[in-house]
Structures are given as C-alpha cells and as structure tokens.
MIVEXRO-509275 format. One record per residue (C-alpha): x, y, z. Coordinates in Angstrom, 1 decimal, padded with zeros to 4 digits. Layout:
BEGIN
NODE       xx       yy       zz
NODE        X        Y        Z
...
This chain:
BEGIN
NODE       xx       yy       zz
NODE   -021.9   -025.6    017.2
NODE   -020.6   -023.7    013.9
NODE   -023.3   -022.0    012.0
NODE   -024.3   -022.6    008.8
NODE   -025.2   -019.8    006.8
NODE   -025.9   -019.7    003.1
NODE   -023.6   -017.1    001.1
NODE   -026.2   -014.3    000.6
NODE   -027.5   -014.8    004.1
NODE   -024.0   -014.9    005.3
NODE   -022.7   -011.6    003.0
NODE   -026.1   -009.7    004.3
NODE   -025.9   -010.5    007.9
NODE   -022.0   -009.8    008.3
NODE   -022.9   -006.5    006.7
NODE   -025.2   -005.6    009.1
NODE   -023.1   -006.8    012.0
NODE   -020.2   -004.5    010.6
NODE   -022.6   -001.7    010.8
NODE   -023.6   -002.2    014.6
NODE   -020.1   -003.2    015.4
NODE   -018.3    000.0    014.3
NODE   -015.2   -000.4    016.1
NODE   -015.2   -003.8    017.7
NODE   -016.6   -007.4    015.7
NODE   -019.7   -008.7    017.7
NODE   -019.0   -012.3    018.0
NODE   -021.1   -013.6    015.2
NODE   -019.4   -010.8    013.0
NODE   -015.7   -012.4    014.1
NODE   -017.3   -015.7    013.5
NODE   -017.5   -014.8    010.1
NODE   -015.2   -012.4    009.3
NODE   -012.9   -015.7    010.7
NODE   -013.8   -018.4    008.8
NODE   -014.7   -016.5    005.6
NODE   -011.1   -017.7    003.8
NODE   -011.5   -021.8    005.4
NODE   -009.9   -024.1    002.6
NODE   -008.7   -021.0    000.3
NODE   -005.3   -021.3   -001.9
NODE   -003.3   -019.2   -003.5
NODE   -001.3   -020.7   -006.2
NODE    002.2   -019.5   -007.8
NODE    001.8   -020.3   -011.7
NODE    004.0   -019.8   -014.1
NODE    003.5   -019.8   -017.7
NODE    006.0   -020.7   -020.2
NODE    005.5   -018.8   -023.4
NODE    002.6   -016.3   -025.1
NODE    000.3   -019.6   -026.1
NODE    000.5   -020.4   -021.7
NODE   -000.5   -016.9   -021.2
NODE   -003.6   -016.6   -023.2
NODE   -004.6   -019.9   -021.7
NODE   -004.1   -018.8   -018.0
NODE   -005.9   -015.8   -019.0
NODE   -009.0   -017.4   -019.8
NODE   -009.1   -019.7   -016.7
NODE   -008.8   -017.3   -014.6
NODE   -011.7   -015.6   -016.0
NODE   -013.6   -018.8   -015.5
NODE   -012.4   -019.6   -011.9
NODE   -013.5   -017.7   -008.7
NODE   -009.6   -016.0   -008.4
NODE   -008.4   -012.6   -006.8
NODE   -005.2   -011.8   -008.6
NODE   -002.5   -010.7   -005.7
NODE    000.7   -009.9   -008.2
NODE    000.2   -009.0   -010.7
NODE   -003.1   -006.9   -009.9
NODE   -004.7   -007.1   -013.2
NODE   -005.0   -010.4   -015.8
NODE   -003.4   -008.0   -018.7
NODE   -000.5   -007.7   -016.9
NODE    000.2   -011.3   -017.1
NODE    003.5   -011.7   -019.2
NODE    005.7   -015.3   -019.7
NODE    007.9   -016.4   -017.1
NODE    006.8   -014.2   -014.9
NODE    005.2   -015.4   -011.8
NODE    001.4   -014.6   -011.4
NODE    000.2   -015.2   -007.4
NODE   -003.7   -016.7   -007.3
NODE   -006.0   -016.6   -004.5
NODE   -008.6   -019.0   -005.1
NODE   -011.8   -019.8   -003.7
NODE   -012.3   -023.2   -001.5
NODE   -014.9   -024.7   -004.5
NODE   -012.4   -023.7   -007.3
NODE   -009.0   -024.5   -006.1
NODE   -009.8   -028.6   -007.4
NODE   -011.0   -027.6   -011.0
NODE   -008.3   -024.7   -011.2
NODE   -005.5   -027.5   -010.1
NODE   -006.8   -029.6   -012.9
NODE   -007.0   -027.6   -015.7
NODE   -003.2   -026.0   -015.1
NODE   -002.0   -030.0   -014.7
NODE   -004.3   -030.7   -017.8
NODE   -002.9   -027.4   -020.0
NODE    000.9   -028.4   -018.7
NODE    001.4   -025.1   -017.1
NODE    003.5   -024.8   -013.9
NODE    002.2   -023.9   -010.9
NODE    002.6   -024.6   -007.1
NODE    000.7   -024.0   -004.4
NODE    002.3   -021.6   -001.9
NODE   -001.0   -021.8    001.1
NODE   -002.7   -024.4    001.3
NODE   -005.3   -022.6    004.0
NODE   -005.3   -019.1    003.3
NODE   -007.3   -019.0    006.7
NODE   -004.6   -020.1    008.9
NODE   -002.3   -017.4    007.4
NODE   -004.7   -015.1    008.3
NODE   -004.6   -016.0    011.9
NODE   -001.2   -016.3    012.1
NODE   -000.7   -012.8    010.8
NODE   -003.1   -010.8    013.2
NODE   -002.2   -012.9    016.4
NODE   -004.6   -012.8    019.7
NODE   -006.4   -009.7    019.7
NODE   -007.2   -009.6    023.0
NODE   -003.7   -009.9    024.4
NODE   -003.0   -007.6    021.2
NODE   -005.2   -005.1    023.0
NODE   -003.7   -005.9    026.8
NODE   -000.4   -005.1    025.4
NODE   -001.9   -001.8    023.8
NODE   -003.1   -000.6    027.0
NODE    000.0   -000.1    028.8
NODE    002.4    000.3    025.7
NODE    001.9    000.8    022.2
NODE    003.3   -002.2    020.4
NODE    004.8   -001.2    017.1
NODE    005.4   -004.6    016.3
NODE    001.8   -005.8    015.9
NODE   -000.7   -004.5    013.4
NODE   -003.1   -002.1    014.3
NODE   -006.9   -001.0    013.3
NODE   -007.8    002.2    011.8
NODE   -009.0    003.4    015.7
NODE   -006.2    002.5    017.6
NODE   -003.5    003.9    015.0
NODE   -006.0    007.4    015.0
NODE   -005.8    007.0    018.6
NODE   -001.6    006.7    018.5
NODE   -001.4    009.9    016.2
NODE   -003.6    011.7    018.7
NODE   -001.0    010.8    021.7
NODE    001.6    011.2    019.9
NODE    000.7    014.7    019.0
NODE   -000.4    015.6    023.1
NODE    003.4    013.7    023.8
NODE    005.9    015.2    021.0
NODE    003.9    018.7    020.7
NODE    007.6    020.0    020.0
NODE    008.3    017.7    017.1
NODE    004.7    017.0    016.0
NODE    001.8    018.6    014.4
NODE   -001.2    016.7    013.7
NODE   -004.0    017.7    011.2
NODE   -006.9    016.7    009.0
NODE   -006.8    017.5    005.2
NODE   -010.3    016.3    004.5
NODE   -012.9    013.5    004.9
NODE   -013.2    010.1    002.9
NODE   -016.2    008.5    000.6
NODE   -017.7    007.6    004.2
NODE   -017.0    010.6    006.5
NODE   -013.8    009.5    008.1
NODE   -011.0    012.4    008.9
NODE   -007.7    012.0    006.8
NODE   -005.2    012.5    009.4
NODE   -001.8    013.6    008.8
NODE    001.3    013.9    011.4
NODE    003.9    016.6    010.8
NODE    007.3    015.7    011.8
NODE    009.9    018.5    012.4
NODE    011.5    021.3    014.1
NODE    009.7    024.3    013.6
NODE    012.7    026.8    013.6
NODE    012.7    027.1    010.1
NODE    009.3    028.4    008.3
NODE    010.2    027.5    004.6
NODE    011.8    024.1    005.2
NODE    012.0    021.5    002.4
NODE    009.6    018.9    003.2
NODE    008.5    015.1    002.5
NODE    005.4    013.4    002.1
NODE    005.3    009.8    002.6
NODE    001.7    007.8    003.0
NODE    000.8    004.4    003.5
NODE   -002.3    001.9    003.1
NODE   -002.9    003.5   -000.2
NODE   -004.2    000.0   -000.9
NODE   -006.1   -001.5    002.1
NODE   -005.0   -005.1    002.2
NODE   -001.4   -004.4    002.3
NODE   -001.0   -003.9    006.3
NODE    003.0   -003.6    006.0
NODE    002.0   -000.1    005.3
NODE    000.6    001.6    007.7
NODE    003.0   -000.7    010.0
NODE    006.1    001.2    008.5
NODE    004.4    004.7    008.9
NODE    004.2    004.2    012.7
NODE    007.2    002.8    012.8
NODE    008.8    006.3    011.0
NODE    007.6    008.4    013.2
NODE    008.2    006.0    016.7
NODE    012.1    006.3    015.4
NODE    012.0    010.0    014.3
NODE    010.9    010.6    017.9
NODE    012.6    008.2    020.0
NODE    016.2    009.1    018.2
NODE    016.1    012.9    017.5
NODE    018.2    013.3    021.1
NODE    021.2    010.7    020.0
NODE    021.3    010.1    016.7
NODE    023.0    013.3    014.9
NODE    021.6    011.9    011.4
NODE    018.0    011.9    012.3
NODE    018.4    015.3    014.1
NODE    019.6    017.2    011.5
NODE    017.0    015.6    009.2
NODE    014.0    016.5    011.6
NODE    015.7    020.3    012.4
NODE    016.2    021.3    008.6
NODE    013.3    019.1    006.8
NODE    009.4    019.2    007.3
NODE    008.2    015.2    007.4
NODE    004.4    015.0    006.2
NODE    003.2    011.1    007.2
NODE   -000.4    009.9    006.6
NODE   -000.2    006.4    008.0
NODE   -003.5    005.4    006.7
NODE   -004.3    007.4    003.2
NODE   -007.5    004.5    002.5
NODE   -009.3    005.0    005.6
NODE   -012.5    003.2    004.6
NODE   -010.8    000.3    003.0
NODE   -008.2   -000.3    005.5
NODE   -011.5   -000.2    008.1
NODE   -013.1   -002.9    005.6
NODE   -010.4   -004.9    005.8
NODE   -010.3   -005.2    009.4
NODE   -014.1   -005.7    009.6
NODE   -015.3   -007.7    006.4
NODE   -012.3   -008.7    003.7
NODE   -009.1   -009.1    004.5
NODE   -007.9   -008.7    001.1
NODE   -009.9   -005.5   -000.1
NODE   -008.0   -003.0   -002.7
NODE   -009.7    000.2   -003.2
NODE   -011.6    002.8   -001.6
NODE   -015.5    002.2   -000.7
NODE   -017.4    004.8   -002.9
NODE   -020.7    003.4   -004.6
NODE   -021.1    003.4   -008.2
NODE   -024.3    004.1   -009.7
NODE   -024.3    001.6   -012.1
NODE   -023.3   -001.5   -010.8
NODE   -023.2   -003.6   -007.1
NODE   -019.4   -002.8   -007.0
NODE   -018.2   -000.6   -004.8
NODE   -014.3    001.0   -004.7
NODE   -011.8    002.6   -006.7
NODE   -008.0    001.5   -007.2
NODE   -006.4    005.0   -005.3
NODE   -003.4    004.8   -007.3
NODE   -005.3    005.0   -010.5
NODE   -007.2    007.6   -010.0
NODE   -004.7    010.4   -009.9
NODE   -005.1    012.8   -013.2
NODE   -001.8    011.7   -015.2
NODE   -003.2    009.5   -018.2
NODE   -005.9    008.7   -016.6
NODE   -007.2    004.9   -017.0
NODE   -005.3    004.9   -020.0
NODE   -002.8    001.3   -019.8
NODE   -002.7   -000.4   -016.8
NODE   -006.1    000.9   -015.0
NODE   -009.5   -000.7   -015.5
NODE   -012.7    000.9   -016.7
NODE   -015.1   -000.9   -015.2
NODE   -016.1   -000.9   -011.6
NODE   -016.0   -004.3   -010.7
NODE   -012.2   -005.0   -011.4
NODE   -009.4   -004.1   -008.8
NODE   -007.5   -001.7   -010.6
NODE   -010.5    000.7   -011.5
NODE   -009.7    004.2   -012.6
NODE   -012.7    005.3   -011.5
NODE   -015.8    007.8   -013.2
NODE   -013.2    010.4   -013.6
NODE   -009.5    011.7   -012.5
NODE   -009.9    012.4   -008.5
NODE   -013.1    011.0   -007.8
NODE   -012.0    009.7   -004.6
NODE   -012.0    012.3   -001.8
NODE   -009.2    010.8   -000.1
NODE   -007.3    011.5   -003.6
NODE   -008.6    014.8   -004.1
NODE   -007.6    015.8   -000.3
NODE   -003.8    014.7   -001.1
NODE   -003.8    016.4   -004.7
NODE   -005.3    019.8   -002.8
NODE   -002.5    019.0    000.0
NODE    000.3    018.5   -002.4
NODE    000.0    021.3   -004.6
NODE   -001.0    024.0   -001.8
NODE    002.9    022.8   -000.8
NODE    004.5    021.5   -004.0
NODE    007.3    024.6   -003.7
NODE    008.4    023.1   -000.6
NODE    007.6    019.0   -001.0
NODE    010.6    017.9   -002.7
NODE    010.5    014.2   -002.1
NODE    007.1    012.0   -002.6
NODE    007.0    008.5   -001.2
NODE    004.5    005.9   -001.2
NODE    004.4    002.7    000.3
NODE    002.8   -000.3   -001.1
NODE    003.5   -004.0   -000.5
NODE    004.7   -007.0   -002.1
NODE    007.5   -007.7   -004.3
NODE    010.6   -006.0   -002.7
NODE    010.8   -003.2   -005.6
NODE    011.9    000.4   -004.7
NODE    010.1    002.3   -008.1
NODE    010.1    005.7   -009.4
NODE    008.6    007.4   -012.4
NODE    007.7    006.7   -014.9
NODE    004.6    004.0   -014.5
NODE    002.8    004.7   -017.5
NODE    005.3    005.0   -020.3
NODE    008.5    003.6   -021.2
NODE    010.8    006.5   -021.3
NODE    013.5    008.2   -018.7
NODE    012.9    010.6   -016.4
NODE    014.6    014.2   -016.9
NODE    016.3    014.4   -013.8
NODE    017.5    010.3   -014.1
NODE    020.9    010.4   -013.1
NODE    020.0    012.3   -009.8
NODE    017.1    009.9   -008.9
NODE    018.5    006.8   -010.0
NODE    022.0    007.6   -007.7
NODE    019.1    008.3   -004.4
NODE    017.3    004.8   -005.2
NODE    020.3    002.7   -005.6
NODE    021.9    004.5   -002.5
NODE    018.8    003.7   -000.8
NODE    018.2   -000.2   -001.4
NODE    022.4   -000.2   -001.0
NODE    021.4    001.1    002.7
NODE    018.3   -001.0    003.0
NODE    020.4   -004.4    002.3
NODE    022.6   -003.5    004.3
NODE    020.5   -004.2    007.6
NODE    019.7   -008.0    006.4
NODE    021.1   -008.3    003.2
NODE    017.5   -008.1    001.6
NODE    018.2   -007.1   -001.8
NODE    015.5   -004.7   -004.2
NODE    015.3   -004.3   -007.1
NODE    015.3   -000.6   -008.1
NODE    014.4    001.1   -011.8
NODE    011.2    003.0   -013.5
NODE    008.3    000.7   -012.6
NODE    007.1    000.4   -016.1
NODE    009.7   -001.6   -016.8
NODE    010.5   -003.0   -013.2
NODE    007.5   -004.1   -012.8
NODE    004.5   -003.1   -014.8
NODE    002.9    000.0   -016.8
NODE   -000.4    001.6   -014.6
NODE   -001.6    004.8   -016.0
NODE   -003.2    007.6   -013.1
NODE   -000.6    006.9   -010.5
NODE    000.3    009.2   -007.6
NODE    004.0    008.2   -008.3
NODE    003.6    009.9   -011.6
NODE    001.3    012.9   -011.0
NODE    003.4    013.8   -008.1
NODE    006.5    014.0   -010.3
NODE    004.2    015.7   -013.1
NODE    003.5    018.0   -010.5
NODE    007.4    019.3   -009.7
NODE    008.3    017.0   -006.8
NODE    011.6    015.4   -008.1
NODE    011.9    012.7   -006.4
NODE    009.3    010.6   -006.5
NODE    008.9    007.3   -005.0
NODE    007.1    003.9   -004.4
NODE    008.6    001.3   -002.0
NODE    007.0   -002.6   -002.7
NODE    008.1   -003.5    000.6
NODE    008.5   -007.6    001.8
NODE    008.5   -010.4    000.6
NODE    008.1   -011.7   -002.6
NODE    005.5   -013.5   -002.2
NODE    005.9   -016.2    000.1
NODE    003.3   -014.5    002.8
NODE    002.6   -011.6    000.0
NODE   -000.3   -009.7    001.8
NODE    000.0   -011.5    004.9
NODE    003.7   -010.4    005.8
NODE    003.9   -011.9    009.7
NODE    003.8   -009.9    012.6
NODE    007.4   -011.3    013.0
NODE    008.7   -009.5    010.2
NODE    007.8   -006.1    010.8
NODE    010.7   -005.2    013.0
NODE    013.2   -006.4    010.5
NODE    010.8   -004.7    007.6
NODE    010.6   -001.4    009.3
NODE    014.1   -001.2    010.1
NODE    015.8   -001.9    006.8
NODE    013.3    000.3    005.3
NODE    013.5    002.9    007.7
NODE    017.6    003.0    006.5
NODE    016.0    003.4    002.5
NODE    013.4    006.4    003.3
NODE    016.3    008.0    005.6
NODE    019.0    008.0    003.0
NODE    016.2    009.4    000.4
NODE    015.7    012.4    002.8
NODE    019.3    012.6    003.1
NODE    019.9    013.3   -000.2
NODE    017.5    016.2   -000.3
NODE    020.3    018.2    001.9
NODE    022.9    017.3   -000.6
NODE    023.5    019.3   -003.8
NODE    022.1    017.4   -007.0
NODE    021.8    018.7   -010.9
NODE    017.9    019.5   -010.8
NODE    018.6    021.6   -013.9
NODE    017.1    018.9   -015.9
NODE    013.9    019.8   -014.4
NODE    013.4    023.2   -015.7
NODE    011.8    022.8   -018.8
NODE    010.0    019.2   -017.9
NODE    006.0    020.4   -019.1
NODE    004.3    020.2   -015.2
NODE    000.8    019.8   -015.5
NODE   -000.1    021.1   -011.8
C-alpha cells in the first residue's frame, strides 16, 4: 500500500533516512525521494510585452514555482521564454490565471515524475552494468564517479594524476584529475569543472566522458596526443559535491551548495555567484532563500575558495578556464556582469565560433556563441568572470543541451551524442592554446588576483 505522509512528516523523515542511508536510499527514502515530483509541470510561457512581464512576475511570486531558465524572476524579459516547474496543487490556478491574463504558455511535462524516471533508468541494472564496465553513458552518483577517478588514476598512472584541493561545507574531498604527459614541467594548462550547479547532471556526464576519450585515444589519434604531451588538463568532474549528493538523495532539482545560514531555514549558495568579481551586485540574490544567492560574502563557499586558492597558485600556467553548465545550448565567455567587450575579443571570439563550428559539425546542433550578458543574461560574482579578471584569457562557459525540451533532465540517450559534439568544442578550444594569437591586448587589462 502507498504511504501517506503529511509534508512536514514526510520532509523530516526523508531527512533522516538520507542521513542513515549515506550512500544507498533505504526503501522508504526511494519511496519518497520517487514520488516527491507525482503530478508536477513545468510550463513554457511567454510573455508578449513589459505590461506581460510585470504580470508573470507577480504570479509567480504567488504560485509554488522553481524557475529552470531563466534562474531568477528579474531576469524575465518579453519574448523571451521563461521555463516553470510547478508544484502538483498550483499547476490548475497557475493555468488559469496565464489563460485569464492572455499570456502564452504551454506545457512542455505534464508529469515531471515520469521524466525523472525516464532520465535515471533502473538502478539496479545501472549498478550490474557498473560492476563489470563503467558505463559512460548513464549518469552516475557522487560515489561511484569518486570511485571512477580513483581507478582511473591506479589504471592511467602515466597520463593521470589525481588530487584533493580541499573539503566542502560538509567534509567531502574536492577531487581533481590531472590529465597529461609529464615530460614537460611548465606546461600550459586547462581547467575545466562540472556540476558547478547540482541539478544539471549533463555535467559531470561530460567530465567523465573528457577524460574516458583523452585516455582511450592518446595512442591513435595524433590530435589528442599532442594535446595531452604539450598541455596540462585539470578536470574536477563534480565541483558541488554536497549538492550534486542532495540531488541524488533528496531533490532532484537542487542549485547551490548546502552551507547553513544563520538567519534563516535556507540552506545553499548559488557557486557561480559567489566568486569575488562584483559580487552580488546584478544578477545574484541577497537573500538566502532565493537560487541565485551570492552568499554572506565573496568565497564563502569552501568548494569556491578551494578553486580560487587552486587557480591562482597556477594562473601563470592556466590559460584556458571552462565551466560547464546546462541548458540552453549557449557557448559564453566574459563578460557576465557588464555590457562591454573583452580586451582580447577578437582572439576569444575566433576560439568560440571555431568551437561551436566544430561542435555542429558532429549533429548539426547549432550554439549560439557571444558575452553572456548579452547572450543570455547579466549575473555578477561569476567564475567565468573572476577567472578572466584573474589573467586566464580564455575563459569559458558551455550551456550544453537542449533547449529546454528535457532542460534538467537531458536523457540518458543523449549523452553520447552530447559528449561527443562537445568533446569536438573543448578540443578545438585547447587547440588553439598551441596556436599563436594577439594576447597583447591583455597587458594592461587591471587583474584583480
């Protein structure tokens, strides 16, 4: 028989199900955790004109909503499309209200729950398939991907160097993989990281994926051998350890990191606005409750703090930062927080428009490519931005698939096509690091690390 909890039973006794069940979900835990999104929507809406907006922004204030794209209610703009997931006991009224205020929606799931199923398949035949071969191809929890970098490190000793660079908020090690030959001491290097934001699984997905075809082509493939014998790769497949952990355990579609706030119930910071380059300033959140918070003060976050530390102790040699992030098919570089051009354009424009040329031309997915203020929103306290700040010039953040069709909950089935045509984007990026490019422009640019 099902069980019937009510919601503050249910929230309390989940959480203390999560706690005993640290790695695997007790059956009453998975009972929950499974059913927790039955009868949730998320609607596509799309208002008209500045009147449309202000309206939509006060029903959603109204309505039990989680914004998926854009991330923050300010952000809305006119005919622009603004992705809802709504609660089971709203999605009626919400429907009502839109039809009754003439603004255009649809809805793109009707049962947010069966996505969610379809998306994470049969874990146990997930974990039969794990046991004699990792599947890449399959998403993975925070233990079995920290289990993968630990093999892959005792398998690839040659090519592959595996080290922590801190804790998080709750006591997890941030793992990182080196990728390279080590002939060379002073190499150039590149940092890419993934699961910045914990519900967007694509992520860590592609960082596997990386370093499965780094390894697995270095003998036959000339172009990845002269990348891994003359540049350093740094990959930290899972940079929000906690969330990513809560998000396999409790909420599917948790943001930020897990830190407690004195003040308030709310718990989390956004990780990509809490880097110190305008802090919380337009596009970040001050209060603690909201997705895109800034947090208490620049680098509050551990996990952050350990990257910044990271970053700079290498910055001489890390001439390439890329982030990966998930939905809306967007390859973005600096700047997020103001509307003006980079110093070095020219040079980074030609490596993201050779890189989504490269990335189409697996599938013929098309990106769109500019400064993500204005291809797709200002945020303030990015790592985008303080990396560049910083005197990495080439700095990067992939939205990888789709558009919004799945949005978080990109199939199984499409990461092989996802991985690969990215995997052609972040190889012709590293390319270009070997080539000569103007970086004169970057002399008197005012770094701030």
């Amino acid at each position: 028989m099902p069980l019937d909890f009510s919601n503050t039973f249910r929230a309390s006794f989940l959480l203390g199900c999560v706690i005993i069940c640290s790695n695997v979900l007790c059956p009453v835990c998975a009972y929950l955790y499974n059913n927790r999104y039955a009868g949730d929507q998320v609607f596509r809406i799309t208002p008209r004109d500045e009147d449309e907006v202000q309206v939509l922004q006060t029903l959603l204030q109204h309505h039990k909503v989680n914004l998926w794209q854009p991330n923050s209610a300010s952000l809305i703009r006119h005919n622009a499309t603004v992705d809802v997931h709504v609660g089971r006991n709203s999605t009626r009224g919400l429907r009502e209200r839109l039809q009754g205020e003439h603004i255009h929606f649809k809805v793109f799931i009707s049962n947010l729950q069966k996505e969610i199923e379809k998306q994470s398949g049969n874990r146990s035949s997930r974990k039969r398939r794990s046991e004699s071969q990792y599947d890449y191809e399959v998403y993975h929890s925070l233990e079995e991907i920290q289990r993968w970098m630990f093999e892959m490190n005792r398998t690839h000793s040659h090519l592959v160097d595996m080290f922590s660079i801190g804790k998080s908020y709750e006591g997890r090690p941030l793992y990182v993989l080196q990728l390279g030959k080590r002939a060379r001491p002073h190499k150039k290097s590149v940092w890419i990281d993934c699961g910045v934001h914990a519900r967007e699984w694509i992520g860590p997905a592609f960082c596997q994926w990386f370093v499965k075809e780094a390894l697995q082509s270095y003998q036959y493939d000339w172009a990845m051998r002269r990348l891994m014998n003359q540049l350093n790769f740094y990959i930290m497949p899972v940079f929000n350890v906690d969330g990513y952990h809560f998000s396999w355990t409790t909420d599917r579609f948790w943001r930020k990191t897990r830190s407690k706030n004195a003040k308030y119930p709310c718990r989390g910071v956004d990780a990509n606005r809490n880097w110190k380059v305008k802090w919380c300033e337009e596009g970040a959140s001050s209060h603690p409750c909201d997705d895109t918070y800034c947090g208490p003060f620049p680098e509050s976050e551990p996990e952050v703090k350990a990257v910044v530390k990271f970053l700079r102790k290498h910055k001489k040699r890390v001439k390439a930062y890329i982030s990966i992030h998930a939905y809306a098919q967007m390859l973005l570089y600096p700047y997020s927080y103001k509307y003006a051009t980079i110093p070095n354009f020219n040079c980074v424009e030609s490596a993201a428009h050779s890189a989504v040329t490269a990335l189409y031309s697996a599938y013929g997915v098309r990106y769109r490519y500019g400064p993500a203020s204005t291809t797709l929103y200002v945020s303030s306290g990015s790592s985008m931005d303080w990396a560049y700040r910083n005197g990495i010039p080439y700095a990067f953040a992939f939205e990888l698939r789709d558009t919004g069709y799945f949005g978080f909950l990109l199939p199984e089935s499409l990461i092989n096509p996802t991985c690969t045509e990215t995997m052609r984007a972040v190889k012709t990026i590293a390319s270009g690091l070997l080539k000569k490019c103007d970086e004169t422009a970057m002399d008197s640019f005012p770094f701030i690390g």
